[in-house]
N, C-alpha and C positions, 0 to 999 in steps of 0.2 A: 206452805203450799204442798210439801210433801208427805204431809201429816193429813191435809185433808184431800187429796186423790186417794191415798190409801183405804181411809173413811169413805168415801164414794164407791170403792169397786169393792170394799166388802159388805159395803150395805146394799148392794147389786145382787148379790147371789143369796139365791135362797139357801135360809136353814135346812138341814137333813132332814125329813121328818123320821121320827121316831114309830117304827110300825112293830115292836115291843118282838117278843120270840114266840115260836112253836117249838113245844117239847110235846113227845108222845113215848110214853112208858116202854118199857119191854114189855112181852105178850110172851104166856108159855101156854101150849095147847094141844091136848090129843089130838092123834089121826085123825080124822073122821069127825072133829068136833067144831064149834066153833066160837069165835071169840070177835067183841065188839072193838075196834079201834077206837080208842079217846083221848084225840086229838085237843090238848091245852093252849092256848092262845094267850099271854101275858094283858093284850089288850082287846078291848072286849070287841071294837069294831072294827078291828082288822080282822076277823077271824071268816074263814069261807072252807069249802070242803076242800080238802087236800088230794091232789093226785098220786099216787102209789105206786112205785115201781123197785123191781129186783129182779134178779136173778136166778134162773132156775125151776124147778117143779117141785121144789118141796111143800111148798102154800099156794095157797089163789086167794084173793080178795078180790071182791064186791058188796059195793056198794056201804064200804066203812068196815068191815066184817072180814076178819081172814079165818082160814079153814085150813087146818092142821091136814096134808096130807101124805108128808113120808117119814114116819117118824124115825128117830133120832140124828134127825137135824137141825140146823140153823142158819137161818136167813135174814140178812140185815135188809130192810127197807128204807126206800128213801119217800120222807113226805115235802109234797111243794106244794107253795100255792104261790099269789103275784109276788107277791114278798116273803115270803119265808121259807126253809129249806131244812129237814130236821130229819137224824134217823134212827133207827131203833133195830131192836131184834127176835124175830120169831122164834121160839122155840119149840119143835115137837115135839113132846115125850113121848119116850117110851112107852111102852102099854105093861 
């Protein structure tokens, strides 16, 4: 009997689903220039636009596209979307 209540409450709970990872490159980039974000998704139909967030004024981004603005800096971003969490780092260069 104790063998099959066990069998019952975990045949109860759903499996984890598996919503695979987001990785997104490091970005190095002049002042004044700008550079595409590409955003990688392990699974093909988890994938949605990520919102982007950091710290500071050294970059801006919109609409997927960051823009090198103070150079020789570095800014780590953070990408999320419903399920995924992933971060990377801007680099200005130098001129």
């Amino acid at each position: 009997a104790f063998v099959f209540s066990l069998t019952a409450l975990t045949a109860c709970t759903p499996l984890p689903v598996d919503y695979g990872t987001l990785t997104v490159a490091d970005i190095t980039v002049k002042a004044g220039e700008n550079a595409e974000i590409a955003p990688v998704f392990s699974i093909e139909k988890y994938k949605e636009t990520p919102n982007y967030t950091f710290e500071g004024q050294n970059i801006s981004i919109s609409n997927g596209v960051v823009q090198g603005l103070i150079e020789g800096s570095e800014t780590i971003v953070t990408a999320k979307t419903t399920h995924h969490e992933a971060t990377f780092k801007v680099t200005v260069e130098m001129e």
